[in-house]
NUDO-151806 format. One record per residue: x, y, z of N, C-alpha, C in turn. Coordinates in steps of 0.001 Angstrom, whole numbers, plus 500000, padded with zeros to 6 digits. Example, Ala and Ser with C-alpha at 12.3 -4.5 7.8 and 13.67 -1.06 7.14 Angstrom:
BEGIN
513190494310507800512300495500507800513200496700507800
512850497750507080513670498940507140512900500030507870
END
This chain:
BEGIN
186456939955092358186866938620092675187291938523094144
187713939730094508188299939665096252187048938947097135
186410939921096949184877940193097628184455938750097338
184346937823096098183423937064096383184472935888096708
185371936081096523186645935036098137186458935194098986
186297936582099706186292936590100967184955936321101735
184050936401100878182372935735100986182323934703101231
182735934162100430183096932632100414183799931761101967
184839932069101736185576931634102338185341931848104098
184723933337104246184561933467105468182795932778105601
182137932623105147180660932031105362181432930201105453
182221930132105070182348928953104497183087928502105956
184127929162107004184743928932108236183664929515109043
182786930493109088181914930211110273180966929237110249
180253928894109435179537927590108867180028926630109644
181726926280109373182470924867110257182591925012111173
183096926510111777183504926379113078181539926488113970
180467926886113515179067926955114146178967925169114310
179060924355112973178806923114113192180039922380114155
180959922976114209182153922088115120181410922799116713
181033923513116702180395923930118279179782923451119093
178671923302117508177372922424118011177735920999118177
178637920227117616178940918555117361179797918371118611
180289919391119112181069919313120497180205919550121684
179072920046121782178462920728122630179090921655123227
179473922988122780180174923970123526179088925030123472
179344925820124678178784926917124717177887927637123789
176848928504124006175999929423122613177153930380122220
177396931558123858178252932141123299179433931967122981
180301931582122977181703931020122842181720930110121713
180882929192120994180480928556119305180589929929118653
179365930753118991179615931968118300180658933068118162
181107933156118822182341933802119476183447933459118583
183537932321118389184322931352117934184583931398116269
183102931226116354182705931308114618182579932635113685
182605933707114559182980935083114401184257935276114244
185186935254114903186471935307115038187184934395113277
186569933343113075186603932624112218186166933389110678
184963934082111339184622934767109485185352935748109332
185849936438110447186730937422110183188360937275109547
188475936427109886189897935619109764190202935553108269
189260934776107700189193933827106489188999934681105709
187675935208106062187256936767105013188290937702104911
189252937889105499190517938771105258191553938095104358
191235936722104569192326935741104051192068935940102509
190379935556102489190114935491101071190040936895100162
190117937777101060190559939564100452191518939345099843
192774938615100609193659939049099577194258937774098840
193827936655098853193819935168097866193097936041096570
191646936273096807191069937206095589192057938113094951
192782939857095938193517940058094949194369939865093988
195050938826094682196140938133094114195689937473093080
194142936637093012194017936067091642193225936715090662
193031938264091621192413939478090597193738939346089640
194879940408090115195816940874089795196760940105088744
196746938748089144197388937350088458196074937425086872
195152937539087279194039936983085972194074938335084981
194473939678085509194219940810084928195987941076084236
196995940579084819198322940960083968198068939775083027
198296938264083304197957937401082299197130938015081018
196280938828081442195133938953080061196254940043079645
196771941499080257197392942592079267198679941665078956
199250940704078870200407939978078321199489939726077180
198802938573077207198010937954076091197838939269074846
197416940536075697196733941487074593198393941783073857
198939942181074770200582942911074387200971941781072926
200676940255073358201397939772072350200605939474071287
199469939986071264198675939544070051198713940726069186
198996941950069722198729942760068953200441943335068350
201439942481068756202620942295068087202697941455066958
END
């Protein structure tokens, strides 16, 4: 689940920040530059948003099991 947050999320900020480049007319390199800095960012962000809703979705379930099998 990390992995496909941080997929996400970072395709998903260089995507905006490539089209905010181009809609501004800025630079080739420096849009890119830009939009790099951006997938890296987000994609770290969404590393650990993912673990957290790994970790959150995986105790929720051993509670559920703990109390069913009480």
């Amino acid at each position: 689940m990390a992995r496909t947050y941080a997929g996400v999320l970072g395709a998903l900020a260089f995507t905006t920040a490539l089209i905010r480049g181009l809609i501004q007319g800025g630079g080739t390199e420096s849009t890119l530059g830009i939009s790099l800095v951006c997938l890296a960012a987000f994609g770290l962000i969404g590393l650990v948003a993912g673990a957290v809703a790994e970790a959150t979705v995986e105790n929720d379930l051993r509670m559920r099991i703990r109390n069913e099998q009480r």
